[in-house]
C-alpha positions in Angstrom: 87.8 111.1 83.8 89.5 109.6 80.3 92.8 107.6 81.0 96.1 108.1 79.2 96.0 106.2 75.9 98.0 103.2 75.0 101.4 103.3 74.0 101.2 102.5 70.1 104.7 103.8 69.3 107.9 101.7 69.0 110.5 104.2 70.2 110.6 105.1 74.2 108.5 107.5 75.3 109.7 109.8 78.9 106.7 110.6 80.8 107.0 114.9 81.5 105.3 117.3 82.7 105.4 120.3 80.8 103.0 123.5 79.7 102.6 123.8 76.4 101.3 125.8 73.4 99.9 124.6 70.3 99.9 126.7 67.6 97.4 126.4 64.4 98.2 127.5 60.9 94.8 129.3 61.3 96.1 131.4 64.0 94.4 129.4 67.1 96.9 129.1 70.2 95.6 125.8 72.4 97.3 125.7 75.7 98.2 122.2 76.6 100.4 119.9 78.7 103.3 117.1 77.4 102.7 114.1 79.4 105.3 112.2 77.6 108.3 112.7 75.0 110.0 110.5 72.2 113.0 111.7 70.1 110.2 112.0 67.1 106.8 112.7 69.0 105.0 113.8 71.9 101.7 113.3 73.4 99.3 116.3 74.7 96.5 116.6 76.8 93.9 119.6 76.4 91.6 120.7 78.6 88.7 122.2 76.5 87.5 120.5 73.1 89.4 121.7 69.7 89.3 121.2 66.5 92.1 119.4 65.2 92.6 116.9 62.9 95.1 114.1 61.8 97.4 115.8 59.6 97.5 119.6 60.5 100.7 121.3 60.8 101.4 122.7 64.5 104.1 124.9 65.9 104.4 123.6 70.0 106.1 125.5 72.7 107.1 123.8 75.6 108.4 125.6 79.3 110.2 122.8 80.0 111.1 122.4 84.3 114.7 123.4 84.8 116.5 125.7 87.4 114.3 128.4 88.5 116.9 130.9 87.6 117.2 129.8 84.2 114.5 129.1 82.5 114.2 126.8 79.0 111.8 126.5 76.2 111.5 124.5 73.0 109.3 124.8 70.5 109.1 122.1 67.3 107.0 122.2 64.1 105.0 119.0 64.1 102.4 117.1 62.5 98.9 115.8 64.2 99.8 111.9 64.6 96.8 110.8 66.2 93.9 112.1 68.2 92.0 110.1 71.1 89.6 112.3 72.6 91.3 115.2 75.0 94.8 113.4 74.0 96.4 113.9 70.6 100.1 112.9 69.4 102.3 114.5 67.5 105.2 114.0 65.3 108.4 116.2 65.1 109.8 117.6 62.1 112.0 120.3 63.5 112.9 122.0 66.7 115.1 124.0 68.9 115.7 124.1 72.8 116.2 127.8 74.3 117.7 129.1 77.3 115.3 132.1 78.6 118.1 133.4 81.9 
């Protein structure tokens, strides 16, 4: 089993557990999970092998954990920071935050 990259980035990063969705700009939709959560980046773990690359423009929607009765999402436009094998890093341009209830 591959452990959690090192922490390369100077702002903090909050470890979270949330499902995710990472969407291609060919179309692909790559279920994921946030393990942690800057105010310019997030880190994903994937369970099945994909091609991404450094540099390819994302869409990610996150369920993020809230009361049960009222759910929230978020989604962002990002960029492909970094990849390290089943991990791969992103950078925020642009985002919202949801209430689904």
């Amino acid at each position: 089993m591959q452990s959690e990259p090192v922490e390369r980035r100077k702002a903090a990063r909050h470890p979270i557990q949330a499902e995710a969705i990472v969407h291609t700009s060919s179309g692909q939709s790559i279920p994921a999970n946030a393990t942690n959560i800057s105010s310019f980046g997030m880190l994903l773990h994937i369970e099945q092998p994909v091609k991404l690359s450094v540099n390819d423009e994302v869409t990610i929607e996150i369920k993020l954990p809230d009361d049960p009765g009222k759910p929230f999402s978020s989604w962002g436009v990002a960029r492909v920071a970094r990849i390290d094998g089943s991990y791969f890093g992103i950078q925020l341009h642009g985002g919202t935050f949801d209430s689904l209830g």
